[in-house]
MIDOSE-1310 file (N, C-alpha, C; in nm, 2 decimals, decimal comma, always signed):
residues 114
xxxx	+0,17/-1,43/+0,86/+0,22/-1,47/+0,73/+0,29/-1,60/+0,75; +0,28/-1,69/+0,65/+0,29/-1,81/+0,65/+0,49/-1,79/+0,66; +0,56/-1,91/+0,77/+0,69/-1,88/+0,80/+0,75/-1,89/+0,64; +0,75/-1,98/+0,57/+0,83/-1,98/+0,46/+0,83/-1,88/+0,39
xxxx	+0,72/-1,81/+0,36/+0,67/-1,71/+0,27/+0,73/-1,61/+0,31; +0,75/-1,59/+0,44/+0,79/-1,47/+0,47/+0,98/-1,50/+0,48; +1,02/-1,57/+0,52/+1,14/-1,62/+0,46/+1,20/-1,57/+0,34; +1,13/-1,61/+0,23/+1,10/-1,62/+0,11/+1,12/-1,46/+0,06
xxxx	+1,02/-1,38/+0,15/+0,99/-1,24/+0,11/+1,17/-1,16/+0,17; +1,17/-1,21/+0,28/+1,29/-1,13/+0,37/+1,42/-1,14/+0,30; +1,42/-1,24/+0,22/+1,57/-1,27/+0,16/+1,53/-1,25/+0,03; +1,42/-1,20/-0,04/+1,41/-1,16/-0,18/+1,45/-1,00/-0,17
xxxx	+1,41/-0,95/-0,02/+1,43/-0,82/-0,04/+1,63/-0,78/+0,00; +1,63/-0,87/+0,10/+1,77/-0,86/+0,21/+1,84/-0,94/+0,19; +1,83/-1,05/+0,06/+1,92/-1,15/+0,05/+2,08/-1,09/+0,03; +2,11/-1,01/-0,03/+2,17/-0,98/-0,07/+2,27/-0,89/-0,01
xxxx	+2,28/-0,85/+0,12/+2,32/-0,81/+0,21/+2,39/-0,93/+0,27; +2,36/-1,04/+0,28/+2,42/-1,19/+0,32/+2,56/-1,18/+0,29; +2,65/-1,30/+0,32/+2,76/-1,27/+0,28/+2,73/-1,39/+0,13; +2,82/-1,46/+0,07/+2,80/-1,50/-0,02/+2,79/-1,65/+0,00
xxxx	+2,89/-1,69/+0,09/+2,87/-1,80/+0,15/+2,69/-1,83/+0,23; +2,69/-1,72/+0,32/+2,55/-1,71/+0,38/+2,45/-1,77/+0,27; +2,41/-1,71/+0,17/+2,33/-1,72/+0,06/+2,35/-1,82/+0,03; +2,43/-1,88/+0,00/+2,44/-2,03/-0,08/+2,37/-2,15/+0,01
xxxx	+2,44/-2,14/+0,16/+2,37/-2,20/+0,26/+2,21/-2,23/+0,30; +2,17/-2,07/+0,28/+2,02/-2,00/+0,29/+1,94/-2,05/+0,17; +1,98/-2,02/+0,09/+1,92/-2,07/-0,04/+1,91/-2,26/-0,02; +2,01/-2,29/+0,02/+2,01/-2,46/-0,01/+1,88/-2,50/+0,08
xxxx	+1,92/-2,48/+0,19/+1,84/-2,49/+0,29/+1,67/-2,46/+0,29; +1,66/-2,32/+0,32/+1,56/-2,19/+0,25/+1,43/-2,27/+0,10; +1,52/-2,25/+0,03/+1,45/-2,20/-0,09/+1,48/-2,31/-0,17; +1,54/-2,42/-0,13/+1,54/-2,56/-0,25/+1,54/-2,70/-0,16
xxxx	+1,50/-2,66/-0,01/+1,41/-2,76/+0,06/+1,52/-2,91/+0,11; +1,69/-2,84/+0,07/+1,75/-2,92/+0,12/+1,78/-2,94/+0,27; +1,80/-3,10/+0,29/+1,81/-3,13/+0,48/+1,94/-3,01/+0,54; +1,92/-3,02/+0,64/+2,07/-2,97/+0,75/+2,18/-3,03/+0,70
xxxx	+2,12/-3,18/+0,72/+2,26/-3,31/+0,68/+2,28/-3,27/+0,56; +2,16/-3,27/+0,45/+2,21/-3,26/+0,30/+2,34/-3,17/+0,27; +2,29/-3,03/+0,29/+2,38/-2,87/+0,35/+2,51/-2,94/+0,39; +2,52/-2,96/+0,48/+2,62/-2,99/+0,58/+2,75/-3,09/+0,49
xxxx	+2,67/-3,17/+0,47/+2,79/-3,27/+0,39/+2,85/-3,22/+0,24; +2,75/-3,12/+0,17/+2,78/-3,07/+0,04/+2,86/-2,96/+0,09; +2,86/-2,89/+0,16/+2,94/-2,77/+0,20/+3,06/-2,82/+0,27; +3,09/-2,95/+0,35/+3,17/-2,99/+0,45/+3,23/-2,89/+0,56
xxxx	+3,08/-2,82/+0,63/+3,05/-2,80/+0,76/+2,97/-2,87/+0,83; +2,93/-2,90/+0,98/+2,86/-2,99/+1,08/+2,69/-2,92/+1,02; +2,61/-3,01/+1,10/+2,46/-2,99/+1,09/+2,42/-2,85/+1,16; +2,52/-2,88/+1,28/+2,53/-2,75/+1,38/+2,53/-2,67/+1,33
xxxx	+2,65/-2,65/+1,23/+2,69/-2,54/+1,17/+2,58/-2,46/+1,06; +2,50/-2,56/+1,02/+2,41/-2,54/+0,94/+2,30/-2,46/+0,99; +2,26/-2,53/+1,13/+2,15/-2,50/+1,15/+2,21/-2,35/+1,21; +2,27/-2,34/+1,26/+2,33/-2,19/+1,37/+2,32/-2,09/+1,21
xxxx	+2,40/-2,11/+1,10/+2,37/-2,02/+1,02/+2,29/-1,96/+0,95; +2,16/-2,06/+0,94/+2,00/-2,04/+0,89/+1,94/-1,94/+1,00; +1,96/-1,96/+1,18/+1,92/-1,92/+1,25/+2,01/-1,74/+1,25; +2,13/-1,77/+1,25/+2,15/-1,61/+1,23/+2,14/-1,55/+1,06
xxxx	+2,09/-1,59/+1,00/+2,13/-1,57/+0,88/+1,91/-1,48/+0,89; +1,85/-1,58/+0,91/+1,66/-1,48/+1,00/+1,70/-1,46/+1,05; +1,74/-1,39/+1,15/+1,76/-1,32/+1,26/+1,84/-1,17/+1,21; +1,93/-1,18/+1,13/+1,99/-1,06/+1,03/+1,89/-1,04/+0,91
xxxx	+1,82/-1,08/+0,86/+1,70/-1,07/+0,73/+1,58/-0,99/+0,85; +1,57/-1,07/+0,96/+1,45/-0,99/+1,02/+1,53/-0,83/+1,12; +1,58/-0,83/+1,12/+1,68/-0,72/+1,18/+1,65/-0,61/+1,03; +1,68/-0,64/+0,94/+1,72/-0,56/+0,88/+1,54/-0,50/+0,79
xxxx	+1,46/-0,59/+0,80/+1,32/-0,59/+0,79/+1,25/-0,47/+0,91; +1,31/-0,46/+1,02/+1,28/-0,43/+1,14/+1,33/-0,28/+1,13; +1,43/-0,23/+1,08/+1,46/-0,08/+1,03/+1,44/-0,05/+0,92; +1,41/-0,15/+0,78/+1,38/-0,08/+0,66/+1,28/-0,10/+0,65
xxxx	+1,16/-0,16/+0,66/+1,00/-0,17/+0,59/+0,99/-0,21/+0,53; +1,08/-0,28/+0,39/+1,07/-0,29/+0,27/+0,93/-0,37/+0,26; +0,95/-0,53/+0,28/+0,89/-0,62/+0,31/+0,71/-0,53/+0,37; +0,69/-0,50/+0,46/+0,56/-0,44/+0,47/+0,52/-0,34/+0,41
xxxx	+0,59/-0,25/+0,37/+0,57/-0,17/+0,22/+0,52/-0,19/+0,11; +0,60/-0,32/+0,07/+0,54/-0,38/-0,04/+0,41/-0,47/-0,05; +0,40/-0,50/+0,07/+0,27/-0,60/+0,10/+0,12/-0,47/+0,15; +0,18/-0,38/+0,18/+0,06/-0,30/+0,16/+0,05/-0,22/+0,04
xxxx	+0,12/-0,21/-0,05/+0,14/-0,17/-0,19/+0,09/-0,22/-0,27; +0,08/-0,37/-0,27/+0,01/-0,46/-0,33/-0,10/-0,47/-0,26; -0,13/-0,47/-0,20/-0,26/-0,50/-0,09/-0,36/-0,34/-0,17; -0,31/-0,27/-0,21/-0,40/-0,17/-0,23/-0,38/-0,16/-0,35
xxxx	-0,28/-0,23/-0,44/-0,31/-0,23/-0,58/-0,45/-0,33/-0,63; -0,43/-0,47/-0,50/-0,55/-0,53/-0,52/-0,70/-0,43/-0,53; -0,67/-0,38/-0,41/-0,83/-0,33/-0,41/-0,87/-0,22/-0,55; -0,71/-0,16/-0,59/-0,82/-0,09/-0,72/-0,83/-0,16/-0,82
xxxx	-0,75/-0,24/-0,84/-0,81/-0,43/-0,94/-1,02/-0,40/-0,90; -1,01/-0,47/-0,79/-1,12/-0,51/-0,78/-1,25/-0,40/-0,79; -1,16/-0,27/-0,74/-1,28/-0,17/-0,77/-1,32/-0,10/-0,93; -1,20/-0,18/-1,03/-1,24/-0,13/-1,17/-1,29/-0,30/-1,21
xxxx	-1,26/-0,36/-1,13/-1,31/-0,50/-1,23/-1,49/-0,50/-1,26; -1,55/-0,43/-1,16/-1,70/-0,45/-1,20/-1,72/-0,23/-1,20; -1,70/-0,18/-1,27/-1,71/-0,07/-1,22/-1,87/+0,01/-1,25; -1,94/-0,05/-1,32/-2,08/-0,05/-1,33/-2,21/-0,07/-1,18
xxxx	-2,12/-0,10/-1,10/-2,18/-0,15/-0,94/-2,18/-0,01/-0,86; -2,05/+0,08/-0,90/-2,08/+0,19/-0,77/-2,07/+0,35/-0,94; -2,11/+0,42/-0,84/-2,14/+0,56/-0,97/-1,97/+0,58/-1,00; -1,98/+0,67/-1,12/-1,85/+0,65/-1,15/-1,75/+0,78/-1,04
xxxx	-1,82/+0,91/-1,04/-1,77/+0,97/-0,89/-1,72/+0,90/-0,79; -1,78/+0,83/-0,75/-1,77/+0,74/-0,58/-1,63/+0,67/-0,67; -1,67/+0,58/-0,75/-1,55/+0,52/-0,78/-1,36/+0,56/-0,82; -1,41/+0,69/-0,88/-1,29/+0,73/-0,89/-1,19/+0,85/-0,75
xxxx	-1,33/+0,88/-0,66/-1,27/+0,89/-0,46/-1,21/+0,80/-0,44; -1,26/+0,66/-0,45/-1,20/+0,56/-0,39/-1,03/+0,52/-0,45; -1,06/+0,50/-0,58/-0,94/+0,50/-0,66/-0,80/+0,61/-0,61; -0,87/+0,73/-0,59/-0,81/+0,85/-0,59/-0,74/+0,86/-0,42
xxxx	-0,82/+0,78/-0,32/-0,77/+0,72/-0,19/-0,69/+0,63/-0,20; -0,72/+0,57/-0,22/-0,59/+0,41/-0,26/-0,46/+0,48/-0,29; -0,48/+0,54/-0,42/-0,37/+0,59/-0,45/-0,27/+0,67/-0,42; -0,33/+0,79/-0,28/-0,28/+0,85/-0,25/-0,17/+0,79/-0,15
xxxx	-0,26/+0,66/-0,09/-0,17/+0,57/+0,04/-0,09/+0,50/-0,04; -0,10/+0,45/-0,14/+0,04/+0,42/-0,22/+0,12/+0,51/-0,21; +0,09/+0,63/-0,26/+0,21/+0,73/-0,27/+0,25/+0,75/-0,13; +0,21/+0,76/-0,04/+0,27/+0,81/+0,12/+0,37/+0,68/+0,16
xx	+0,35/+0,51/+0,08/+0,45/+0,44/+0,12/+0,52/+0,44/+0,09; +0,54/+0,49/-0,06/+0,67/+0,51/-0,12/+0,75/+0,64/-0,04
């Protein structure tokens, strides 16, 4: 997974566990593509400071990814919402039996991630 994106996903699900400061930092940084220096001088902490708290700030988002699942839960949730998209989008290609097994599989591995 592409690093931002997953960034992106880790603090959409675990942002919020951050402290409040954290988040403002993460977000500046993160998610609106401001420099270290930028951060650093609008906050009036060092670049150091900046960069050290982006680094623990992933390092606690992936910790917390690493005992809850959320984040791969959801991506395989979606990942199999896709496939019954695509298996009703043409559903005249496979018999309607076969189609609604497959449906009726998908679905069940949704329900076991939840």
């Amino acid at each position: 997974m592409e690093k931002i994106l997953e960034q992106t996903l880790l603090y959409d699900f675990y942002g919020e566990l951050l402290t409040e400061h954290q988040r403002q930092v993460y977000e500046d940084v993160v998610l609106n593509d401001f420099s270290l220096s930028e951060v650093a001088e609008n906050r009036g902490i060092s670049r150091q400071g900046v960069h050290d708290m982006i680094r623990r700030c992933n390092k606690s988002l992936e910790e917390y990814e690493n005992k809850l699942h959320l984040v791969e839960k959801f991506l395989t949730i979606k990942e199999n919402v896709n496939r019954i998209r695509q298996l009703t989008g043409n559903p005249e290609d496979q018999p309607v039996s076969e189609l609604m097994e497959q449906i009726e599989r998908i679905s069940m591995d949704i329900l076991e991630e939840l």
